[in-house]
Jmol script that loads the backbone (N, CA, C; Angstrom):
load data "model"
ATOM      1  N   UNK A   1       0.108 -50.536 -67.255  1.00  0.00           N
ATOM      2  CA  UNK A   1       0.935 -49.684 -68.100  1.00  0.00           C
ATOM      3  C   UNK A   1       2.363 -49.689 -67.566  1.00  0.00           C
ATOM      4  N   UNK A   2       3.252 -49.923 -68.577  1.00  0.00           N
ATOM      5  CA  UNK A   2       4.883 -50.026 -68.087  1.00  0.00           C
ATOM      6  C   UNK A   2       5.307 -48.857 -67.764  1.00  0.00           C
ATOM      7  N   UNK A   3       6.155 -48.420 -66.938  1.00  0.00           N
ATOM      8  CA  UNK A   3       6.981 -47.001 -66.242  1.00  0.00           C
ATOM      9  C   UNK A   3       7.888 -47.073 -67.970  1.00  0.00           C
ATOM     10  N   UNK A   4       7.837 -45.954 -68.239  1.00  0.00           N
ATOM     11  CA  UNK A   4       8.719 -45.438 -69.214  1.00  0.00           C
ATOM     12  C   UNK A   4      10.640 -45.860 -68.456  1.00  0.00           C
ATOM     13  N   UNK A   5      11.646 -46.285 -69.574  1.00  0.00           N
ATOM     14  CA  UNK A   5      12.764 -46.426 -68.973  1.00  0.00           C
ATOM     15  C   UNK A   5      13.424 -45.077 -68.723  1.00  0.00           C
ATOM     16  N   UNK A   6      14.442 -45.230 -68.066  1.00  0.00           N
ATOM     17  CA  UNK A   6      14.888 -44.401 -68.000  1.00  0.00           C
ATOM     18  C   UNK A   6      15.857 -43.205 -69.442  1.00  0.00           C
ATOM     19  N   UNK A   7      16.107 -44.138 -70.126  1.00  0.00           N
ATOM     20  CA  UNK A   7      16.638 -44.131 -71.330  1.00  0.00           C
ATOM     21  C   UNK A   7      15.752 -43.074 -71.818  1.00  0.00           C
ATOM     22  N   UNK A   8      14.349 -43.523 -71.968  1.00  0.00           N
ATOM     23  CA  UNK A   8      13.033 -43.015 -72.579  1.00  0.00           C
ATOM     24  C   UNK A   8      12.949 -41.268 -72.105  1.00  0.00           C
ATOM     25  N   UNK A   9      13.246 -41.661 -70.626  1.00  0.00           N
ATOM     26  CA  UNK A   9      13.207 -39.973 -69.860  1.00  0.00           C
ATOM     27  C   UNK A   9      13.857 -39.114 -70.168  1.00  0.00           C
ATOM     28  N   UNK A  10      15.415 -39.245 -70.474  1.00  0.00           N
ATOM     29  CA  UNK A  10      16.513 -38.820 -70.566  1.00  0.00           C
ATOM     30  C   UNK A  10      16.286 -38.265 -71.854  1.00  0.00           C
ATOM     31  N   UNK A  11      15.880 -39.711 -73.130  1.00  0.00           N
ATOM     32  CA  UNK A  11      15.454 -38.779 -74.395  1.00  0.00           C
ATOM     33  C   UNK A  11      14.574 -38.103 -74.771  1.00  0.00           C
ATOM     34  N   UNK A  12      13.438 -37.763 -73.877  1.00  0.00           N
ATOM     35  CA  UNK A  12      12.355 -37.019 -74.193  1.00  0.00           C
ATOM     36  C   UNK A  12      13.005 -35.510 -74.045  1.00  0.00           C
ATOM     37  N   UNK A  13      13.771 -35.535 -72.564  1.00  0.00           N
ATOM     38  CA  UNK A  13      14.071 -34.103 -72.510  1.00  0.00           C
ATOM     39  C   UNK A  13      15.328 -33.698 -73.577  1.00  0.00           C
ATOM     40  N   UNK A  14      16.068 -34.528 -74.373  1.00  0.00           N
ATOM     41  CA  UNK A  14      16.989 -34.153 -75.547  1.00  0.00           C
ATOM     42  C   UNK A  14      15.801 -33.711 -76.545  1.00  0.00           C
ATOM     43  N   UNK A  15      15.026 -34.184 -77.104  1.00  0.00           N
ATOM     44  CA  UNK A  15      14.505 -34.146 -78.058  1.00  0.00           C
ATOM     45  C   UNK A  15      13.320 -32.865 -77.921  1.00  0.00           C
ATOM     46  N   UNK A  16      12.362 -32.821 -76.275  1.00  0.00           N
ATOM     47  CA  UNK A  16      12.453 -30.888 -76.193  1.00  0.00           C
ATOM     48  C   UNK A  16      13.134 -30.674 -76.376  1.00  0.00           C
ATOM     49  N   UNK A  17      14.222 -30.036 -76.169  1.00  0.00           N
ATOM     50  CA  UNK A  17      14.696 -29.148 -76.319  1.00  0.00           C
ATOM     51  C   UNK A  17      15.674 -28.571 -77.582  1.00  0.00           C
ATOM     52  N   UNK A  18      15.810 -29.890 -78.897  1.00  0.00           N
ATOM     53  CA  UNK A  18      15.326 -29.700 -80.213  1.00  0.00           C
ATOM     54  C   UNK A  18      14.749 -29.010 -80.829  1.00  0.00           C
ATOM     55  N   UNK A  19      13.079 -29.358 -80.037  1.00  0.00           N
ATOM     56  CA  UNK A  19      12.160 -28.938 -80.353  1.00  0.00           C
ATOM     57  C   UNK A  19      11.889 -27.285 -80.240  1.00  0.00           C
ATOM     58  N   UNK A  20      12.589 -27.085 -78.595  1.00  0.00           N
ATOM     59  CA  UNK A  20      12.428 -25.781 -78.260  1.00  0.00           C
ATOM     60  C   UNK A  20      12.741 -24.539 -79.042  1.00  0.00           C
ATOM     61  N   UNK A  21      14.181 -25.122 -79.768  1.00  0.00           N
ATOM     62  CA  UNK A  21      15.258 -23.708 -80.815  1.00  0.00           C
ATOM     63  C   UNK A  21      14.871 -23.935 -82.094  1.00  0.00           C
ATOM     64  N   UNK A  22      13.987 -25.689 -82.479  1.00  0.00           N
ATOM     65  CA  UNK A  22      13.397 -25.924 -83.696  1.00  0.00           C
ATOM     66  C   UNK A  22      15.331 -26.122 -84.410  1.00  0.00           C
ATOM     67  N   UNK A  23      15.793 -26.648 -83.892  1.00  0.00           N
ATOM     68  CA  UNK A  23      17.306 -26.640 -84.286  1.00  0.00           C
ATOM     69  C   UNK A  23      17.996 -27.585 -83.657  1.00  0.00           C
ATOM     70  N   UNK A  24      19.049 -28.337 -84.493  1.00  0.00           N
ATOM     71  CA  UNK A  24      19.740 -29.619 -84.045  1.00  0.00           C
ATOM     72  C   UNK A  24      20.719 -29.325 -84.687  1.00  0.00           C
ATOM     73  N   UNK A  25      21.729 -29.407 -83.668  1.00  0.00           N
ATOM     74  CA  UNK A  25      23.159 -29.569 -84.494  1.00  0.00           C
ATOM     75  C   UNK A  25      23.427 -31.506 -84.550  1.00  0.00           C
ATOM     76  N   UNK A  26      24.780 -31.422 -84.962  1.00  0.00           N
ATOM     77  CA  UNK A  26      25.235 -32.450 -85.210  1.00  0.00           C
ATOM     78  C   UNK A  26      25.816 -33.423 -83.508  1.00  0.00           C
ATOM     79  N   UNK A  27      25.883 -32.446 -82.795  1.00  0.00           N
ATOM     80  CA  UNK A  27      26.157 -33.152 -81.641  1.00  0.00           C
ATOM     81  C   UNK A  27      25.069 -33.544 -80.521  1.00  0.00           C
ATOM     82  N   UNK A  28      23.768 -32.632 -81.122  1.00  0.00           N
ATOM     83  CA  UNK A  28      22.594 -32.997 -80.279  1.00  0.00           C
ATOM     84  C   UNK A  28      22.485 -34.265 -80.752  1.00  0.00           C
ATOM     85  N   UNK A  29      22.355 -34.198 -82.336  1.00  0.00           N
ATOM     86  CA  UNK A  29      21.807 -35.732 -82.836  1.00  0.00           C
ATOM     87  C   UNK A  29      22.356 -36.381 -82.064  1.00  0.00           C
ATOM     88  N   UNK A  30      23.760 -36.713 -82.530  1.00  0.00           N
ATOM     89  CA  UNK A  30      24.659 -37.451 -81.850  1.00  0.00           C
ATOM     90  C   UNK A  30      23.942 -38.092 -79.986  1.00  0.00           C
ATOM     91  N   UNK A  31      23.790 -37.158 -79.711  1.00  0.00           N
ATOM     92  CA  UNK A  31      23.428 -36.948 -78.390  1.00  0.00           C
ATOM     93  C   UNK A  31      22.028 -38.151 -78.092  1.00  0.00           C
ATOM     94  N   UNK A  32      21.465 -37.651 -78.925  1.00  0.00           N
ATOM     95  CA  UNK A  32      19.646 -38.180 -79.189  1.00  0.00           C
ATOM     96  C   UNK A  32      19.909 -39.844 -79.227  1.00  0.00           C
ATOM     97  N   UNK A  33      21.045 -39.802 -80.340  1.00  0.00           N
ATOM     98  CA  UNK A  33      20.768 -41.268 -81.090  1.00  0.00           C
ATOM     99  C   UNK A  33      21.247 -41.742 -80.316  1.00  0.00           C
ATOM    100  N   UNK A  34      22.409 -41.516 -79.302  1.00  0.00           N
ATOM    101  CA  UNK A  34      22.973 -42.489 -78.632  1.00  0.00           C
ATOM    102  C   UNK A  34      22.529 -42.546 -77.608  1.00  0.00           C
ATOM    103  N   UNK A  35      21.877 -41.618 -76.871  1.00  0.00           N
ATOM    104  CA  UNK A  35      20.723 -42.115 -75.692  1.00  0.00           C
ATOM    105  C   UNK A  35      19.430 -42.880 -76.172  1.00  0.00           C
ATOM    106  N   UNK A  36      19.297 -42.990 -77.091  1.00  0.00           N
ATOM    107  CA  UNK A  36      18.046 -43.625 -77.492  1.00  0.00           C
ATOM    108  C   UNK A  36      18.932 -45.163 -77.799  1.00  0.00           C
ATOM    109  N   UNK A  37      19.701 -45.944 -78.279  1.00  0.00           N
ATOM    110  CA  UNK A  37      20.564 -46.922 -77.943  1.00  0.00           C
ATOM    111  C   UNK A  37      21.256 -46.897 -77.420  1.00  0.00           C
ATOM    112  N   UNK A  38      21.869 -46.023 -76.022  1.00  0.00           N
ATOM    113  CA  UNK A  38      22.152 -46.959 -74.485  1.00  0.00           C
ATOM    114  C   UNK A  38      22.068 -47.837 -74.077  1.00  0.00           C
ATOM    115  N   UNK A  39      21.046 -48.158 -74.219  1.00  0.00           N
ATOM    116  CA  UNK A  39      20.518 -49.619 -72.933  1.00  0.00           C
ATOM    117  C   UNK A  39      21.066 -50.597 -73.853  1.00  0.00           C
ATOM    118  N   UNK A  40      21.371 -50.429 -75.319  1.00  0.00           N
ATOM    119  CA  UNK A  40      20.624 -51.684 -76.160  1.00  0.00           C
ATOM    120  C   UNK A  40      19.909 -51.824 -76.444  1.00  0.00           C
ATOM    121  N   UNK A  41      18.588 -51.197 -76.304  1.00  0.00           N
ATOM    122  CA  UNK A  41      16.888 -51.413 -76.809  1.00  0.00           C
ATOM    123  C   UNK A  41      15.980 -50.607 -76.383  1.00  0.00           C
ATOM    124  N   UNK A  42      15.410 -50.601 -78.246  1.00  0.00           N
ATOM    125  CA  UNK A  42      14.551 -49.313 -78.308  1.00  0.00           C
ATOM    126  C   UNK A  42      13.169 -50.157 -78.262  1.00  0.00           C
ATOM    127  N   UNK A  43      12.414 -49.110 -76.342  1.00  0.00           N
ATOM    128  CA  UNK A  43      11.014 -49.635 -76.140  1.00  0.00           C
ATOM    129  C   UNK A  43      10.414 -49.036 -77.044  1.00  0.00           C
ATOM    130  N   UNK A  44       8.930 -49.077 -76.925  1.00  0.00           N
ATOM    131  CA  UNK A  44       7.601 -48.702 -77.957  1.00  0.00           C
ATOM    132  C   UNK A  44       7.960 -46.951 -77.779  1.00  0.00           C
ATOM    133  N   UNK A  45       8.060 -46.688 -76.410  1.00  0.00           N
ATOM    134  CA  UNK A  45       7.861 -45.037 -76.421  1.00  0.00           C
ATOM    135  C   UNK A  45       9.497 -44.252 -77.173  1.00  0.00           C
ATOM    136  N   UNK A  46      10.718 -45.240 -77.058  1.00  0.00           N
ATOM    137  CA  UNK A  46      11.401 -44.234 -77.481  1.00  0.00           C
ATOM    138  C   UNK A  46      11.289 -44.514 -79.059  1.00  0.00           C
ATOM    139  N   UNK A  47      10.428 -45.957 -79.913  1.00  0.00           N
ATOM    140  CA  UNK A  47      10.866 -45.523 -81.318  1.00  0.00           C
ATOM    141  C   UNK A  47       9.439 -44.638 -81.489  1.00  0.00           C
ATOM    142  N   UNK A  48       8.765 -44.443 -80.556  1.00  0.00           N
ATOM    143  CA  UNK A  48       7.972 -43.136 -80.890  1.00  0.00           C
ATOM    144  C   UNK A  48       8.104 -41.878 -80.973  1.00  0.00           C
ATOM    145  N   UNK A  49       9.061 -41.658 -79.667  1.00  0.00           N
ATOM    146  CA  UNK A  49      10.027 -40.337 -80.029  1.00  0.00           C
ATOM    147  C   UNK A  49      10.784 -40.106 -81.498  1.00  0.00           C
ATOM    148  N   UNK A  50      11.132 -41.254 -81.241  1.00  0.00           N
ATOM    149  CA  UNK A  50      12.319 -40.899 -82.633  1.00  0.00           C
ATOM    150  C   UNK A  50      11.744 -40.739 -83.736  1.00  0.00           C
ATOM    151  N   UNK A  51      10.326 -41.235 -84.153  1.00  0.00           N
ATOM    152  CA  UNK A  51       9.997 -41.497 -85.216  1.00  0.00           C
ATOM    153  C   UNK A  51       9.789 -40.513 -85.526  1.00  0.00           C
ATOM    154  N   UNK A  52       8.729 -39.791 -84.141  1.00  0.00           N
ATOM    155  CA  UNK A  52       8.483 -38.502 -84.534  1.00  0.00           C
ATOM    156  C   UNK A  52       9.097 -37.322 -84.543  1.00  0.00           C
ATOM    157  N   UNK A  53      10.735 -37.406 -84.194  1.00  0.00           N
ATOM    158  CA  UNK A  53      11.485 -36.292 -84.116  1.00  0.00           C
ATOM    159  C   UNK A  53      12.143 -36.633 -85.889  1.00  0.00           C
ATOM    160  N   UNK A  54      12.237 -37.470 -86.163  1.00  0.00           N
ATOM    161  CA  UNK A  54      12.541 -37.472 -87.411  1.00  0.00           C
ATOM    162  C   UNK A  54      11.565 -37.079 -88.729  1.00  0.00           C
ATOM    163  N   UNK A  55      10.582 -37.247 -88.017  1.00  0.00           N
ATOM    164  CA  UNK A  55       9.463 -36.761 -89.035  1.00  0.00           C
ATOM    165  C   UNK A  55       9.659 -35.373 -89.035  1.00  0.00           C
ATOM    166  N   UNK A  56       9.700 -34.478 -88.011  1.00  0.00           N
ATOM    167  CA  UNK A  56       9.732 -33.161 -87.850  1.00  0.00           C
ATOM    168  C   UNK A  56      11.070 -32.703 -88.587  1.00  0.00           C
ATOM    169  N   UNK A  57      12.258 -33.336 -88.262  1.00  0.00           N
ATOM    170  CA  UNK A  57      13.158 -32.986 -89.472  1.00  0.00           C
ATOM    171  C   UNK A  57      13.157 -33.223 -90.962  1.00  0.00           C
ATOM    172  N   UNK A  58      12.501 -34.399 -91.311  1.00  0.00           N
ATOM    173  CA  UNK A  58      11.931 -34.242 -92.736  1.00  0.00           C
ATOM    174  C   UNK A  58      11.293 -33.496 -92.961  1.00  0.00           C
ATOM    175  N   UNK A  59      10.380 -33.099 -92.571  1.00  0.00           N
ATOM    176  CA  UNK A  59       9.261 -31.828 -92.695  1.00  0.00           C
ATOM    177  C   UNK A  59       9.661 -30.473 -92.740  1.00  0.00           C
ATOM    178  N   UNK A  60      11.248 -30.366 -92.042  1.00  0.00           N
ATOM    179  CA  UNK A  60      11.740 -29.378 -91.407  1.00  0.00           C
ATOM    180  C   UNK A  60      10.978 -28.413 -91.083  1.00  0.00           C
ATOM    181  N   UNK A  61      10.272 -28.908 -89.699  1.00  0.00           N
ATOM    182  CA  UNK A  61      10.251 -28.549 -88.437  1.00  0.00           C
ATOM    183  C   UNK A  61      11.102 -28.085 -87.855  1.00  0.00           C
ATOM    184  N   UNK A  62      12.236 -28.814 -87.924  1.00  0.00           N
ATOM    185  CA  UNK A  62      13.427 -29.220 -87.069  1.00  0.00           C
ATOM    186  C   UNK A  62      14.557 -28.747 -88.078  1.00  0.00           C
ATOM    187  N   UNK A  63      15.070 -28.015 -87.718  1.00  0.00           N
ATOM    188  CA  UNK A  63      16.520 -27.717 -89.191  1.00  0.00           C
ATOM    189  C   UNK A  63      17.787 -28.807 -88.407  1.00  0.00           C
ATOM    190  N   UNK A  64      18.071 -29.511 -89.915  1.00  0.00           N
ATOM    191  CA  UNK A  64      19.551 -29.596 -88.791  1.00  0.00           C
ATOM    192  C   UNK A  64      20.792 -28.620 -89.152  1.00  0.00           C
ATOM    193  N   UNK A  65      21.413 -28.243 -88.305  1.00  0.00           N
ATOM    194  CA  UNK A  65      22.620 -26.933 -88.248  1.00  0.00           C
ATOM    195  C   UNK A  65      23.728 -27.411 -87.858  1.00  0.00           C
ATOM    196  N   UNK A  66      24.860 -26.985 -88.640  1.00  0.00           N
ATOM    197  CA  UNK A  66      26.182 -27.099 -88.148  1.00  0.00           C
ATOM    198  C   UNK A  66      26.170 -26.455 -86.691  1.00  0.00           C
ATOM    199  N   UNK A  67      26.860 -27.242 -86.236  1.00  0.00           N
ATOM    200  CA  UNK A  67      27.181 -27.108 -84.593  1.00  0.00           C
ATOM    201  C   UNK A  67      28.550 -25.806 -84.406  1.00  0.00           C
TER     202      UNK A  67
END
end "model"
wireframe off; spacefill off
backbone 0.3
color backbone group
């Protein structure tokens, strides 16, 4: 099993804490998307994050909010 990148680490804890207020402004995104393309490349676990943090905002789970 591969060590998660670091990239991967960094965005898990953006995307708790999304999760935590159930609220995203425009600069978290910001925040999310561009740690999730840092490196240049999205492994298996971060387009799993993303997929599923985006699902939760379609669903609104997740509101997005002016910042």
């Amino acid at each position: 099993m591969q060590k998660p990148s670091k990239s991967a680490t960094k965005l898990k804890e953006l995307i708790k804490h999304a999760i935590s207020d159930l609220e995203v402004t425009p600069d978290e995104y910001e925040q999310i998307m561009g740690c999730a393309l840092d490196d240049g490349h999205l492994d298996a676990e971060e387009k799993t994050m993303l997929s599923q943090f985006h699902g939760m905002i379609s669903n609104g789970t997740i509101k997005r909010v002016r910042g």
